[in-house]
C-alpha positions as YAML, in Angstrom:
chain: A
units: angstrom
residues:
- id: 1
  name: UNK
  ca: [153.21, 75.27, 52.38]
- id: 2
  name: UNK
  ca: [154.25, 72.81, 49.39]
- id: 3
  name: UNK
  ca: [151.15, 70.75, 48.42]
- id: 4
  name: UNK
  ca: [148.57, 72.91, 49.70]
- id: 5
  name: UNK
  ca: [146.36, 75.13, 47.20]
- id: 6
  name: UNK
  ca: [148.34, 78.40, 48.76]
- id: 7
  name: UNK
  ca: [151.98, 78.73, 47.93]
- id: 8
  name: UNK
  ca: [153.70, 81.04, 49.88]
- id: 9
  name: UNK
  ca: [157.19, 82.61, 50.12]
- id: 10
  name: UNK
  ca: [159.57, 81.82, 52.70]
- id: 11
  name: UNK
  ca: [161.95, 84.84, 53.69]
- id: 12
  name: UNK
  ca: [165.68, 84.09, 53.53]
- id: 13
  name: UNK
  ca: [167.46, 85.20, 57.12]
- id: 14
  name: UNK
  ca: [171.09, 84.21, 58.39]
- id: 15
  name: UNK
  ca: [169.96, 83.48, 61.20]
- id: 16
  name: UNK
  ca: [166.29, 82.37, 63.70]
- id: 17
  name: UNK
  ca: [165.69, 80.59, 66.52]
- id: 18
  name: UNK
  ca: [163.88, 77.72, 67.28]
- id: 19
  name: UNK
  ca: [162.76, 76.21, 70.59]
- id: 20
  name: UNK
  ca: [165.60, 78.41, 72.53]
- id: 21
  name: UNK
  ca: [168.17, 77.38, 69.91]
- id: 22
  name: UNK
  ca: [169.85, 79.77, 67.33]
- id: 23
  name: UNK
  ca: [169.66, 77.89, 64.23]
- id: 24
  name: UNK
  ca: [172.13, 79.78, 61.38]
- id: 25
  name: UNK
  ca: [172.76, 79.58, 57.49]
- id: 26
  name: UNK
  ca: [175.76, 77.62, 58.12]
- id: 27
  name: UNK
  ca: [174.14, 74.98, 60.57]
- id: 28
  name: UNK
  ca: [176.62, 75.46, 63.27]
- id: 29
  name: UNK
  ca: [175.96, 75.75, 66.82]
- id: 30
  name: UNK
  ca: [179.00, 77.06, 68.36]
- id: 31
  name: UNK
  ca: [177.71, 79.81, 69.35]
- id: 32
  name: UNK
  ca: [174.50, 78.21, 71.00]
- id: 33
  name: UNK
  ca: [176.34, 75.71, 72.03]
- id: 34
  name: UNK
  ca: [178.55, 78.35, 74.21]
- id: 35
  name: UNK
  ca: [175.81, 80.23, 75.82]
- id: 36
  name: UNK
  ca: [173.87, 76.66, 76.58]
- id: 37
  name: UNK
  ca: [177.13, 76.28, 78.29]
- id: 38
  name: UNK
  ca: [177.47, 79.15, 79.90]
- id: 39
  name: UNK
  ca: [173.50, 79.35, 81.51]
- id: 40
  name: UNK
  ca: [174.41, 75.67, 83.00]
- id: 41
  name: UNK
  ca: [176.99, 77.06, 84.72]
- id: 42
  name: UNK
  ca: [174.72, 79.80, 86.45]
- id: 43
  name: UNK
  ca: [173.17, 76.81, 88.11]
- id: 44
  name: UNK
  ca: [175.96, 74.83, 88.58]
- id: 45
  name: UNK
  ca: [178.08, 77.23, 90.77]
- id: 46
  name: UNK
  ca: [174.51, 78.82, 92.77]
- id: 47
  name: UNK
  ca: [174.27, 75.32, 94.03]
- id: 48
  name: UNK
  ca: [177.60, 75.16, 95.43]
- id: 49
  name: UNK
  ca: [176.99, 74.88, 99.25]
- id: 50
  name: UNK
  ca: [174.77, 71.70, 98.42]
- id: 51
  name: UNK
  ca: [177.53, 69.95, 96.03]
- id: 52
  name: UNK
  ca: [179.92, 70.71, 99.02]
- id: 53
  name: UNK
  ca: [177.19, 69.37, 101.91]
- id: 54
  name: UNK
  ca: [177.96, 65.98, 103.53]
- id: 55
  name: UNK
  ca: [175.06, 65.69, 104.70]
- id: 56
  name: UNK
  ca: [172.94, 65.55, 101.65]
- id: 57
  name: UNK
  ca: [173.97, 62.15, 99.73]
- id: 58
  name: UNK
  ca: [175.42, 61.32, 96.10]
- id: 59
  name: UNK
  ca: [172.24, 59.80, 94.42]
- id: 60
  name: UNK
  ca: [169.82, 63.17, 95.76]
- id: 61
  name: UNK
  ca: [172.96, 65.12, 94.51]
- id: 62
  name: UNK
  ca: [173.08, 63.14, 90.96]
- id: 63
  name: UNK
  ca: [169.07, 63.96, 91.11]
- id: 64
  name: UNK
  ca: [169.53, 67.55, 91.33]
- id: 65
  name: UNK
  ca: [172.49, 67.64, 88.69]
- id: 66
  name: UNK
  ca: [169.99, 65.44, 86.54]
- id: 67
  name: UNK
  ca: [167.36, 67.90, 87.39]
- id: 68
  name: UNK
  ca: [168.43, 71.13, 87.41]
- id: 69
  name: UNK
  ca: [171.65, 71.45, 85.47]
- id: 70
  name: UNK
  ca: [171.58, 68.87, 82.40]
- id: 71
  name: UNK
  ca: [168.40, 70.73, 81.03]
- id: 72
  name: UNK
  ca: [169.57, 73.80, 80.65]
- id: 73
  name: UNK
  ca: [172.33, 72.19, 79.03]
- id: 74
  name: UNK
  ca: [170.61, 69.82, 76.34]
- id: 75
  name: UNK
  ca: [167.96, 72.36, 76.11]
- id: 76
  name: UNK
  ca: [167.45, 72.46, 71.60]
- id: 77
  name: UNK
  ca: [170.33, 70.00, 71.17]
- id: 78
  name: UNK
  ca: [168.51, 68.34, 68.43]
- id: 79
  name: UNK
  ca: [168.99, 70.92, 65.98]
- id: 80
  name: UNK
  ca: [172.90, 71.66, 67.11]
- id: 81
  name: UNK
  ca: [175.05, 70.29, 64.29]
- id: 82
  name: UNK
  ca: [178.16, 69.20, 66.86]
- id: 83
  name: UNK
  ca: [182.27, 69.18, 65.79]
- id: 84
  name: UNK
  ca: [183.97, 66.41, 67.71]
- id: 85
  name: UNK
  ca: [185.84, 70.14, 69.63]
- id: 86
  name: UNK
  ca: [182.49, 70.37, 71.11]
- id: 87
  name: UNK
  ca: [181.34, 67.29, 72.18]
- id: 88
  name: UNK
  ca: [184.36, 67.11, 73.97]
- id: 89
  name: UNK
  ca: [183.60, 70.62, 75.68]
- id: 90
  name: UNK
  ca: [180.40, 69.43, 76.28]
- id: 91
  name: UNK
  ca: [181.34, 66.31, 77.91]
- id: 92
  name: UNK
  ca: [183.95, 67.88, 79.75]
- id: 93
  name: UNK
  ca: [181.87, 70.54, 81.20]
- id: 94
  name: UNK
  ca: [179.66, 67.41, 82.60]
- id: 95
  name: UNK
  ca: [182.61, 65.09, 83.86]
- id: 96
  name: UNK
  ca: [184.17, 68.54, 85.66]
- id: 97
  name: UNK
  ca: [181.08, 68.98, 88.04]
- id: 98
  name: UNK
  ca: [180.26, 65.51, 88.54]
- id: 99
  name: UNK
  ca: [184.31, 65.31, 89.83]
- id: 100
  name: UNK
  ca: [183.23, 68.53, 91.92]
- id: 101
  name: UNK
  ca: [180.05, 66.71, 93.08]
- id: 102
  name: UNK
  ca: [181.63, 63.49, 93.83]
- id: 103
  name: UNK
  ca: [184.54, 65.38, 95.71]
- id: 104
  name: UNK
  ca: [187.62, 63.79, 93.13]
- id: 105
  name: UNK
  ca: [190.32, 66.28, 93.22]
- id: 106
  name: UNK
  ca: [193.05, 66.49, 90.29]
- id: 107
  name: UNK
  ca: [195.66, 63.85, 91.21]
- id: 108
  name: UNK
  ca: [193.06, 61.33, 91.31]
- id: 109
  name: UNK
  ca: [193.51, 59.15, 88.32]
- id: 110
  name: UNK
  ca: [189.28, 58.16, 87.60]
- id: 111
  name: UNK
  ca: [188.48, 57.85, 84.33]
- id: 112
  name: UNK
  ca: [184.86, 59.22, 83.12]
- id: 113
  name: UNK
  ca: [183.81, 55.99, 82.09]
- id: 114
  name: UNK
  ca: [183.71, 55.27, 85.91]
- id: 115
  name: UNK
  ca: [182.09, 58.06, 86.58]
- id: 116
  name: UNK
  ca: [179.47, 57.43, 84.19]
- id: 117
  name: UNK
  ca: [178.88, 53.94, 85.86]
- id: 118
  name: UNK
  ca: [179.08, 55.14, 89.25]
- id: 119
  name: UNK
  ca: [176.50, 58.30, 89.12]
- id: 120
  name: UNK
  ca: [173.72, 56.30, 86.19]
- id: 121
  name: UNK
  ca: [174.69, 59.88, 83.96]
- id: 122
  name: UNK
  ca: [175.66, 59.18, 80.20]
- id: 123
  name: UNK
  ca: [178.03, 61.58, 78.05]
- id: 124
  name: UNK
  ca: [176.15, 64.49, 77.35]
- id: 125
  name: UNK
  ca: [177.14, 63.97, 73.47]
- id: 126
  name: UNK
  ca: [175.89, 60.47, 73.63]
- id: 127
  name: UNK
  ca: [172.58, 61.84, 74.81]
- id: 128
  name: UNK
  ca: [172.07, 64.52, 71.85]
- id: 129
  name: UNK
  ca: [172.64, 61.35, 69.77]
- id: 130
  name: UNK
  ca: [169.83, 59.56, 71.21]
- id: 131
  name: UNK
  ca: [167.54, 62.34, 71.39]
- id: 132
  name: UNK
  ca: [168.72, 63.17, 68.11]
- id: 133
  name: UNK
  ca: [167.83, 59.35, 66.40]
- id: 134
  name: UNK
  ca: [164.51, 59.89, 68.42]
- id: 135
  name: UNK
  ca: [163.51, 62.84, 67.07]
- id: 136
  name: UNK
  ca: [164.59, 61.39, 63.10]
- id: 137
  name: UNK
  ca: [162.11, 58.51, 63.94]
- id: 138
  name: UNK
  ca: [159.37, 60.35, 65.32]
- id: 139
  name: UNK
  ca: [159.46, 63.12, 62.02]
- id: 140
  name: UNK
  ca: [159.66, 59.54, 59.76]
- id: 141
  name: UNK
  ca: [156.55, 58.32, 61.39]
- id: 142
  name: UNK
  ca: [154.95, 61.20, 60.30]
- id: 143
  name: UNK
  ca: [152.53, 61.08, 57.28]
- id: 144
  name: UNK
  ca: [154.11, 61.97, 53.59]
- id: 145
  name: UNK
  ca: [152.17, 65.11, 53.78]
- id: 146
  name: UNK
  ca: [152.80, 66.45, 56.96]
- id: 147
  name: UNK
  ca: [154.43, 69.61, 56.76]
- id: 148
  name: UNK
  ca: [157.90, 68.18, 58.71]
- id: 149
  name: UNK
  ca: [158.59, 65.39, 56.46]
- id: 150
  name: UNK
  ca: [158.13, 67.76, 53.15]
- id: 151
  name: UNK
  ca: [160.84, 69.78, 55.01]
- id: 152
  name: UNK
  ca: [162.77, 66.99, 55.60]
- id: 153
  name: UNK
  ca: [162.65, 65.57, 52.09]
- id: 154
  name: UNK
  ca: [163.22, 68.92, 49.96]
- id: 155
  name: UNK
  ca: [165.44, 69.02, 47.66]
- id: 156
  name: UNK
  ca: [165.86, 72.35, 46.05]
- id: 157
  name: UNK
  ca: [165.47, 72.93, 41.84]
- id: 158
  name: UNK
  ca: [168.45, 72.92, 39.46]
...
């Protein structure tokens, strides 16, 4: 740890994870970002029969989706370092099963803004952006010797 009495080596990998997300030399997340996608929709698709029940209403339905499926989904976002190619897949993964939810078939002309305002559920990439600006401010709150803001402010010799 820098500024401690002990100075100790820090092995150089290509690759580690960190809470549930693979974190590489490059800083992408495409890869993370594609299995995140793919274990949402596990849950998506088991919950089929209750998307398709009438008798079960849109705002318990948005609760479950808000529940149960964006979790898994935003689950380490913070640390995902996002193209504008996936934030799109991201968002589109969202907007497709809220139109499967909501029952809007393809000729339907409803644009996800609408959907947004009609189901209270942001664009997932607006949503790593806020958790993202969240997480900055809580790590700059943080005293100058705290082990996250040395981190943060290294810059490496030569």
């Amino acid at each position: 740890m820098i500024g401690r009495e002990e100075v100790e080596d820090v092995e150089d990998v290509e690759e580690f994870v960190y809470l549930g997300t693979t974190v590489t030399k490059e800083g992408g997340g495409t890869e993370d970002i594609k299995e995140h996608l793919s274990k949402a929709q596990g849950p998506f698709f088991n919950l089929k029969k209750i998307w398709n029940t009438r008798s079960i209403g849109r705002t318990t339905k948005m609760k479950l989706f808000k529940i149960l499926i964006r979790p898994v989904l935003l689950n380490g976002c913070k640390a995902w370092k996002l193209t504008a190619a996936e934030e799109k897949k991201l968002d589109r993964f969202q907007f497709t099963s809220l139109r499967r939810i909501l029952r809007i078939r393809w000729p339907q002309r409803i644009r996800n803004d609408t959907i947004s305002q009609v189901t209270g559920v942001k664009k997932v990439s607006d949503e790593i952006l806020g958790r993202r600006w969240n997480w900055i401010g809580h790590m700059l709150r943080k005293g100058r010797n705290d082990d996250c803001v040395v981190a943060m402010e290294w810059q490496p010799e030569g």
